[in-house]
BALOBA-1460 file (C-alpha; in Angstrom, 3 decimals):
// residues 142
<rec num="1" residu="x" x="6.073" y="-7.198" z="-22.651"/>
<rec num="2" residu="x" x="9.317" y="-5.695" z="-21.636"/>
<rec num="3" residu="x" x="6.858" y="-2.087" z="-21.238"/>
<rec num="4" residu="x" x="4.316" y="-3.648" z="-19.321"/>
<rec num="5" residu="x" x="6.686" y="-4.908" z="-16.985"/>
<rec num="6" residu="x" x="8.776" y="-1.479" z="-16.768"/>
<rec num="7" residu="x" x="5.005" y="0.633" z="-16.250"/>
<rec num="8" residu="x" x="3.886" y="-2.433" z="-13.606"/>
<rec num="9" residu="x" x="7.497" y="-1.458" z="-11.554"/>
<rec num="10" residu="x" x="6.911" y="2.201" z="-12.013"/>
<rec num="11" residu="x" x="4.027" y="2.185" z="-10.773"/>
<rec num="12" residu="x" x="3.600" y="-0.537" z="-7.636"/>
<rec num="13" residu="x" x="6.735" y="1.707" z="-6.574"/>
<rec num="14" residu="x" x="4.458" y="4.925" z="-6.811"/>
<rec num="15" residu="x" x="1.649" y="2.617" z="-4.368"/>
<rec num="16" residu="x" x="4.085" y="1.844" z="-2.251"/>
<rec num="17" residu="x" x="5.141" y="5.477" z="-2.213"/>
<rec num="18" residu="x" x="1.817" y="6.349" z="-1.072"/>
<rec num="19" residu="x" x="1.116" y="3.478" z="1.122"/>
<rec num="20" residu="x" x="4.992" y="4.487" z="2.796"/>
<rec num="21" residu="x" x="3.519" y="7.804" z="3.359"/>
<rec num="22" residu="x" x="-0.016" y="7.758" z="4.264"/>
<rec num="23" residu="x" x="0.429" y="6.313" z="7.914"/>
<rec num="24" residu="x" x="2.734" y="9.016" z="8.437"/>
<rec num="25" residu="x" x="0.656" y="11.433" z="8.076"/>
<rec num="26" residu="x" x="-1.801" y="9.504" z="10.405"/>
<rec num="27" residu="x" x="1.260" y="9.369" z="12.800"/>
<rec num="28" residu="x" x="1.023" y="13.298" z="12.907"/>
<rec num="29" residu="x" x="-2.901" y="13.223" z="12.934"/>
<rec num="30" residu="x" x="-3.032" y="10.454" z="16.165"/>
<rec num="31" residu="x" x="-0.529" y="13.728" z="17.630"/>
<rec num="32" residu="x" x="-2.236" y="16.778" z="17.133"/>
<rec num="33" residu="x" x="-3.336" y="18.531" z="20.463"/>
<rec num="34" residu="x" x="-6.787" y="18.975" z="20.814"/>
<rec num="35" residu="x" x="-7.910" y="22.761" z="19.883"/>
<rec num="36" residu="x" x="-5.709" y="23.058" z="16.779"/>
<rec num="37" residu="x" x="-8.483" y="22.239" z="14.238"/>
<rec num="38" residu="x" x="-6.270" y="24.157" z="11.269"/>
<rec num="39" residu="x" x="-3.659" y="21.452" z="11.731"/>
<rec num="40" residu="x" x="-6.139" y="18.533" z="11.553"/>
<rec num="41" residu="x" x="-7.389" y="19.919" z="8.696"/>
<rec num="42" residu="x" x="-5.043" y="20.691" z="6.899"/>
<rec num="43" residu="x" x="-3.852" y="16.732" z="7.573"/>
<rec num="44" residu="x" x="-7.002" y="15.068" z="6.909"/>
<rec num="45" residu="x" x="-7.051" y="17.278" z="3.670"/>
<rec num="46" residu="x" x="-3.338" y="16.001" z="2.564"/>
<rec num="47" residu="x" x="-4.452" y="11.895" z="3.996"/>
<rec num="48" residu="x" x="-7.327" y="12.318" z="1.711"/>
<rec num="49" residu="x" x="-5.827" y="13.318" z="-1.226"/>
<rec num="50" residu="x" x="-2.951" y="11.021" z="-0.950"/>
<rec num="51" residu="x" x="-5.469" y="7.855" z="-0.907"/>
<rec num="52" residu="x" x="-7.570" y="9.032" z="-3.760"/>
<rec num="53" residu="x" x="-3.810" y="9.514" z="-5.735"/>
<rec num="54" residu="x" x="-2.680" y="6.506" z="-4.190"/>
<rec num="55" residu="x" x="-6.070" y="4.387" z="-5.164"/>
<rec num="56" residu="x" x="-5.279" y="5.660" z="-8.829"/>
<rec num="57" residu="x" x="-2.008" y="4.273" z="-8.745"/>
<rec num="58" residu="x" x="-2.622" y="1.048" z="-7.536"/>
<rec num="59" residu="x" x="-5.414" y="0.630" z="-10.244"/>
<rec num="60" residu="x" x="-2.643" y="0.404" z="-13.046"/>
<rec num="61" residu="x" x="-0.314" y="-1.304" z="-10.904"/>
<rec num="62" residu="x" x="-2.900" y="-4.256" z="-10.495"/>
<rec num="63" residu="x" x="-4.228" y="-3.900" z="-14.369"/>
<rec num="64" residu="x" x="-0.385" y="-4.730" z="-15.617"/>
<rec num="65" residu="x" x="0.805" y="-7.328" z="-13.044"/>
<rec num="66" residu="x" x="-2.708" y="-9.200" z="-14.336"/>
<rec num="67" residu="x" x="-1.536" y="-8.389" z="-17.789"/>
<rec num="68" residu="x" x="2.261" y="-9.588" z="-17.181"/>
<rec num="69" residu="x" x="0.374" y="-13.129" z="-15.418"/>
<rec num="70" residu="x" x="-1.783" y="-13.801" z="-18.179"/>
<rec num="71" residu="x" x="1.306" y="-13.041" z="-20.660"/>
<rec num="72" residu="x" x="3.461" y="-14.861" z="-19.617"/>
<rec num="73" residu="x" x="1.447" y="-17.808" z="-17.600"/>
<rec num="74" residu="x" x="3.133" y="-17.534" z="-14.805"/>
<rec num="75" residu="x" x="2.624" y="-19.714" z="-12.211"/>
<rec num="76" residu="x" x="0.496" y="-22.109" z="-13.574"/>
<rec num="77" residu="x" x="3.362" y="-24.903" z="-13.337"/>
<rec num="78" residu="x" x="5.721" y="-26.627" z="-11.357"/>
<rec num="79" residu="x" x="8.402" y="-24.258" z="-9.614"/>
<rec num="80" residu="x" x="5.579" y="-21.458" z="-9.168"/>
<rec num="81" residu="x" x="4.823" y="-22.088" z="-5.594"/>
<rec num="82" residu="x" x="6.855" y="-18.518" z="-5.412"/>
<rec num="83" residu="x" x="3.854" y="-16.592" z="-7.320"/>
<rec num="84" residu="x" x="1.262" y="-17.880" z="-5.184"/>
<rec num="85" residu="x" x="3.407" y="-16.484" z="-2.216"/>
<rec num="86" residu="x" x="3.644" y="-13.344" z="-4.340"/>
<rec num="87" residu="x" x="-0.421" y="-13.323" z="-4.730"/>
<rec num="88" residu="x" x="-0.903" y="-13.733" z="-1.137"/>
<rec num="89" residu="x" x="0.722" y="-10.574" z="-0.204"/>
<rec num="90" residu="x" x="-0.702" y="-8.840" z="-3.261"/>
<rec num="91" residu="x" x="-3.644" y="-9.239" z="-1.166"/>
<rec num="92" residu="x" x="-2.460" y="-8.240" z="2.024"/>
<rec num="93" residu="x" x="-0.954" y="-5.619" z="0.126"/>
<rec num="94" residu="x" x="-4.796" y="-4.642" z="-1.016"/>
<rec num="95" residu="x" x="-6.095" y="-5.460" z="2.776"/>
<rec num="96" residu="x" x="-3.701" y="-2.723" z="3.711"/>
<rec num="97" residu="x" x="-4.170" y="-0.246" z="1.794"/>
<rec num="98" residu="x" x="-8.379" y="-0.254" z="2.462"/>
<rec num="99" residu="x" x="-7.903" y="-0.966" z="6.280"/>
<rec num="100" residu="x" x="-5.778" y="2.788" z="5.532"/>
<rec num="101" residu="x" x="-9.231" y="4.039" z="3.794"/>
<rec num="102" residu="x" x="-10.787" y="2.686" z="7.199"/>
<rec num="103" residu="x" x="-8.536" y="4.631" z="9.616"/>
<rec num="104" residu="x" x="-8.894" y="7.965" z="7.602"/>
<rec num="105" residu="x" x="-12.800" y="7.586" z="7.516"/>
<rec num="106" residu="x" x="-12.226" y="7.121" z="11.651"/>
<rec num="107" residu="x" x="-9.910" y="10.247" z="11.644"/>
<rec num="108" residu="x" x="-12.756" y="11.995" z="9.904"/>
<rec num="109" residu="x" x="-15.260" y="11.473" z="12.558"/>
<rec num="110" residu="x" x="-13.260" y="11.623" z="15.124"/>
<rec num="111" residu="x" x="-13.609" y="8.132" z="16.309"/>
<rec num="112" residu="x" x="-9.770" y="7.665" z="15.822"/>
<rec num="113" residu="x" x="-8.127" y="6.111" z="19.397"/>
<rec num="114" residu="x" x="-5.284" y="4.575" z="18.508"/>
<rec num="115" residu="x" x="-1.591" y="6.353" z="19.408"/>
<rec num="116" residu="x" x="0.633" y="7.722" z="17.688"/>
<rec num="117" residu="x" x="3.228" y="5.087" z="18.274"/>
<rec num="118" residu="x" x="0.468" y="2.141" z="17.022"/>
<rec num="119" residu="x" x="0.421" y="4.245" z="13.658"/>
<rec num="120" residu="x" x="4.518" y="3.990" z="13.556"/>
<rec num="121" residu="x" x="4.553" y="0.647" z="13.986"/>
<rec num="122" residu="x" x="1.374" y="0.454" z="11.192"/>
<rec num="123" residu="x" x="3.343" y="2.400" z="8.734"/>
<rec num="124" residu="x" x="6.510" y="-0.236" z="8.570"/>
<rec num="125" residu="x" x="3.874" y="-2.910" z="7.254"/>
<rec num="126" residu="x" x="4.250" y="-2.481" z="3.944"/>
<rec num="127" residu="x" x="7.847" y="-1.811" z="4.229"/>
<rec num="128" residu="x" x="8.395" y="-5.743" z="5.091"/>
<rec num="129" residu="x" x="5.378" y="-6.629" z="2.363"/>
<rec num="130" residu="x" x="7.886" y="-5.171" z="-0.290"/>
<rec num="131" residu="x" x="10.538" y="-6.624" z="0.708"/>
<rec num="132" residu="x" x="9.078" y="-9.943" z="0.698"/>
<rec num="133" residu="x" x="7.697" y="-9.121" z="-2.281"/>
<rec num="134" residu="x" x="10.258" y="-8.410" z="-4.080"/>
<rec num="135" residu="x" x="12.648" y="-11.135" z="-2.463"/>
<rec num="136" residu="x" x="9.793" y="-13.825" z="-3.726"/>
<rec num="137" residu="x" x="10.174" y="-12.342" z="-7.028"/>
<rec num="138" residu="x" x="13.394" y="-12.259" z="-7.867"/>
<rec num="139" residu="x" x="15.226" y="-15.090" z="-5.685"/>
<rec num="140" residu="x" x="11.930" y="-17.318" z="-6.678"/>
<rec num="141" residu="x" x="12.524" y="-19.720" z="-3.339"/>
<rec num="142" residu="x" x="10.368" y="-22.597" z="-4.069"/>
């Protein structure tokens, strides 16, 4: 269990990577000065392919913390009100990351009107959903 646990780490910290990064390049996008459709391209070329990477990362990610659950039964008892917490912002976590799929789609057709200062407050979301994350699952509060 001790490798499903170390591949479940290495790779929610590669989704996070990718979720960390992704709103910055909409950041850029929500910036671009009308006219320079090389730049937009090139940026809605890098946002796509960093979803579709990001996406395969979060497949195994998901696939092992299951596995690690199941394994070990954690919270199913008394003292687990902790993993449920955890759970929760797994699926905020998961909201997150397709309302990102959302916003690219809207970059794509243009229908994008949001500033760039909304998209750098958007991108320290799942800063504070690790965090919490990772407070809930090593301090175990309650």
């Amino acid at each position: 269990m001790l490798w499903v646990k170390s591949f479940h780490i290495v790779f929610v910290a590669s989704w996070f990577a990718g979720l960390f990064y992704l709103p910055r390049i909409y950041v850029n996008l929500a910036m671009v000065p009308p006219g320079s459709v090389a730049e937009r391209a090139r940026l809605l070329l890098m946002a796509k392919k960093l979803l579709r990477f990001t996406h395969m990362l979060a497949l195994p990610a998901l696939g092992l913390g299951l596995w690690l659950w199941l394994g070990y039964g954690i919270g199913m008892g008394p003292g687990s009100g902790w993993m449920h917490a955890k759970l929760l912002l797994v699926l905020l976590v998961l909201a997150y990351h397709g309302y990102c799929a959302v916003l690219l789609r809207r970059f794509e057709s243009g229908a994008q009107g949001r500033s760039h200062v909304w998209y750098r407050w958007f991108n320290e979301a799942p800063v504070l959903l690790l965090v919490a994350v990772v407070v809930l699952v090593v301090v175990k509060p309650f």
